[in-house]
N, C-alpha and C positions, 0 to 999 in steps of 0.2 A: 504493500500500500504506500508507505512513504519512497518508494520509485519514483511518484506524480512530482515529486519537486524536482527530480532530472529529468523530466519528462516533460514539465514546463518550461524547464532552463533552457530546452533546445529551441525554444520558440514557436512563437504561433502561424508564424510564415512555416514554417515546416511542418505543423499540426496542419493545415490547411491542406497541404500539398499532399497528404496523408489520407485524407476524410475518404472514403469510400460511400457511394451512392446505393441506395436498395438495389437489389437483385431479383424483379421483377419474375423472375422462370424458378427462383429457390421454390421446392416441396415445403410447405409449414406441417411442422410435425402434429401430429394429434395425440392425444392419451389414447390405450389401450388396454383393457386385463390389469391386473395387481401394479400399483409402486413398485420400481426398483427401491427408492429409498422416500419416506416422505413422513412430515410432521406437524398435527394440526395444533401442538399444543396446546392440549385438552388439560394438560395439571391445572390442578387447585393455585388457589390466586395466591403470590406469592412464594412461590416454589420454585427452584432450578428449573434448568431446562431438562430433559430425559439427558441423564449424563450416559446411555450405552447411544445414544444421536449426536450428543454437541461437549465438548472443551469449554467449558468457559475459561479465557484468557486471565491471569491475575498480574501480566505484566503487557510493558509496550516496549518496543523494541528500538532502541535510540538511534539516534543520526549520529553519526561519524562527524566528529568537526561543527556540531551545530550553530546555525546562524538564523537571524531572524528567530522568526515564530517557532524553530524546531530548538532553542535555546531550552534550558528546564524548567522556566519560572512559567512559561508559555507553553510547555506540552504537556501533557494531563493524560493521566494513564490509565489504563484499562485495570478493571477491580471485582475479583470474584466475589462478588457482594451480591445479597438480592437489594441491594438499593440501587445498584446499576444495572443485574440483568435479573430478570424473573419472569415467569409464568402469571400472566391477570387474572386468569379465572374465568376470562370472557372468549378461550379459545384463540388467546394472541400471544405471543413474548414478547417482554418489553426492552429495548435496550434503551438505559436512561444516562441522561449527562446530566452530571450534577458538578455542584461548587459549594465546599465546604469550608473550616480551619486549616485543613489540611492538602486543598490546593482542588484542581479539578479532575475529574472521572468519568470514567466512558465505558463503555463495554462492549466485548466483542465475544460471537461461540463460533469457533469452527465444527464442521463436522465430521465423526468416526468414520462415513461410507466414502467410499473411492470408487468413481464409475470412469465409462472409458470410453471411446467415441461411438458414438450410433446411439448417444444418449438425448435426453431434452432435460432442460433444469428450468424451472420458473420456481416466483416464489410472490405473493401477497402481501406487499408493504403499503404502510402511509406513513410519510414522513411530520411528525409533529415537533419537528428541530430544526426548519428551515431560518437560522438564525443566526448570528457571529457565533464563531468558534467551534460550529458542530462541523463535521466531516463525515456525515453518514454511507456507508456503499452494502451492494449487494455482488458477490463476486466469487469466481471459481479459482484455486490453486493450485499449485504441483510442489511438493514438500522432497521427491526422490534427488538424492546427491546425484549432480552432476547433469540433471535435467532441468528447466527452465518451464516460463510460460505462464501465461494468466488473464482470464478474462474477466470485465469489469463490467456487467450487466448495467448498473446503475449508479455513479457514485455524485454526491453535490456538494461542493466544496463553500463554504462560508467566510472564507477569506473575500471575497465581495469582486474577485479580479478574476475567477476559473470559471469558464463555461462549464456545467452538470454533463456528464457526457457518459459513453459507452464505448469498452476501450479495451482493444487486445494489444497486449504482451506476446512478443517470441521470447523477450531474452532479459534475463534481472536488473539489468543497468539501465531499462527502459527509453534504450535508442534504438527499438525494432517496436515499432507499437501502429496501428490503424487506431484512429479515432473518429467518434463522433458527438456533433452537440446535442444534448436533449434539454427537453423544458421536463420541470420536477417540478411539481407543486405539493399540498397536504392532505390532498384525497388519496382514497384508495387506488391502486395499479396494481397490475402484474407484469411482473418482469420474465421474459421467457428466452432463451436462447437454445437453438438446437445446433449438437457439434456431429457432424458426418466427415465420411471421406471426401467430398467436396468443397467442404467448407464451413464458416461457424455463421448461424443467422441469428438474426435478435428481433424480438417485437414487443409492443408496451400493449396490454390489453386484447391479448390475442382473441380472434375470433374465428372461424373455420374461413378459409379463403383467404385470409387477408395475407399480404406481401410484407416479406421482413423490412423494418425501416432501415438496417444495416445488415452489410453482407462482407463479409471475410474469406474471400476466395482460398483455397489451400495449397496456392500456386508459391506460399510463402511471402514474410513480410523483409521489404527493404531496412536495412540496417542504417538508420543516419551517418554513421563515423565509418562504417568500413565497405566495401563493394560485393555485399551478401545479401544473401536473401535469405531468412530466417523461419523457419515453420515446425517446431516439436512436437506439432498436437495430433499429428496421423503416425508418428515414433510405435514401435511396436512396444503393448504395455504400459503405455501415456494412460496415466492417470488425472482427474482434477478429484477436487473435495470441495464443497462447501463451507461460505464466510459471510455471517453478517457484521455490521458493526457500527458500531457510532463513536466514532473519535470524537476526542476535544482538542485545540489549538492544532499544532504542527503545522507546516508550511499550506495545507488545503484548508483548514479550521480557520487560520488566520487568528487574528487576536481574541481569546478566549473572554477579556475582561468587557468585550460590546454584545456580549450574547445574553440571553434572558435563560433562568435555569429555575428548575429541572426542563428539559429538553429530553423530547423521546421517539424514537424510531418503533413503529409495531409491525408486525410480523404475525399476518393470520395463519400461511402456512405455506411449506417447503414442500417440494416434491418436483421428483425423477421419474422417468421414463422412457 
């Protein structure tokens, strides 16, 4: 996640030159038969998340050399607390940003299942953090040594200067990426992307018929700094996993001290196919 500040360094002239347009001929995936993996978050209100489904995170992983907003009076870290992430009781998880005595908090769960391509991942959010210093996303990883990659369903940045956008990764240094801008508002969405051998599609609100709004061909992604063309995710054995989150400050967050708290991300529910 904190990649997006090398990711913005490279410039928005070079994000532009990047942006990939729908692909009007992509197949939109349908549900079928059982989950592979999925979670409507039925616990009782104020409860964990099912811990044999999700991690919850009890730290954040710092920048190298910090500057700006990613400094430490200004990053706010993730807290296995139910005051930062728990179960409401109303079929949702909450991940909540707060500000206490002891500085700012956010929370994030990854999740235990790993699926592989020829999968669909959506998932049921409303954003109630659209504020200074939140950094909320919805997005897929790859944790295997020595492998890379990552797709970024939804992320909105509250630093008041990043377009909300939807965003693959080939490579961790985040100078192989396609991008694109979305509008995020505080109703409910779903976020859906399906990963085949042809390529990764994305839609906000899926409906049957309807045309991915971004498309990521698998002919791989050009590399800013070097004369490559990068693409891990049809790798034999490429795995991703599930991550929600709600950051506070960091270079996306932006200044933590102009946002209004508690601030919360819900998540009616997750599910694969």
């Amino acid at each position: 996640m904190d990649r997006r500040r090398m990711m913005m360094m490279a410039g928005f002239g070079a994000l532009a030159a990047v942006v990939s347009m729908p692909d009007a001929d992509a197949a939109p995936a349908t549900a079928s038969g059982s989950y592979l993996f999925h979670d409507e978050f039925d616990g009782p209100a104020g409860s964990a998340p099912d811990p044999s489904k999700w991690v919850v995170s009890s730290n954040r992983t710092p920048i190298n050399n910090p500057a700006g907003f990613d400094r430490p009076q200004y990053f706010g870290q993730y807290r296995d607390s139910r005051q930062n992430v728990f179960v409401d009781g109303k079929s949702n998880l909450v991940l909540r940003a707060t500000r206490d005595a002891n500085g700012y908090f956010g929370g994030l769960v990854s999740g235990t299942w790993r699926g592989a391509i020829g999968t669909t991942w959506e998932a049921r959010i409303k954003l109630n953090c659209l504020t200074g210093g939140c950094w909320p996303a919805w997005w897929l990883s790859n944790d295997d040594p020595g492998r890379s990659g990552e797709v970024d369903l939804m992320e909105w940045y509250g630093n008041g200067d990043w377009p909300a956008g939807t965003t693959v990764h080939a490579n961790p240094a985040g100078t192989a990426f396609k991008t694109h801008p979305i509008a995020v508002d505080g109703g409910w969405h779903t976020w859906r992307v399906t990963w085949n051998p042809s390529g990764i599609y994305f839609w906000e609100d899926f409906v049957d018929g309807a045309s991915p709004y971004f498309s990521v061909p698998a002919t791989g992604i050009d590399d800013l700094n070097d004369p490559v063309r990068m693409w891990p995710f049809n790798d034999v054995g490429y795995t991703l996993f599930p991550i929600l989150n709600l950051a506070v400050g960091g270079s996306g967050g932006g200044d933590p001290a102009t946002g209004s708290y508690p601030a919360e991300m819900l998540v009616d529910w997750v599910r694969v196919f």
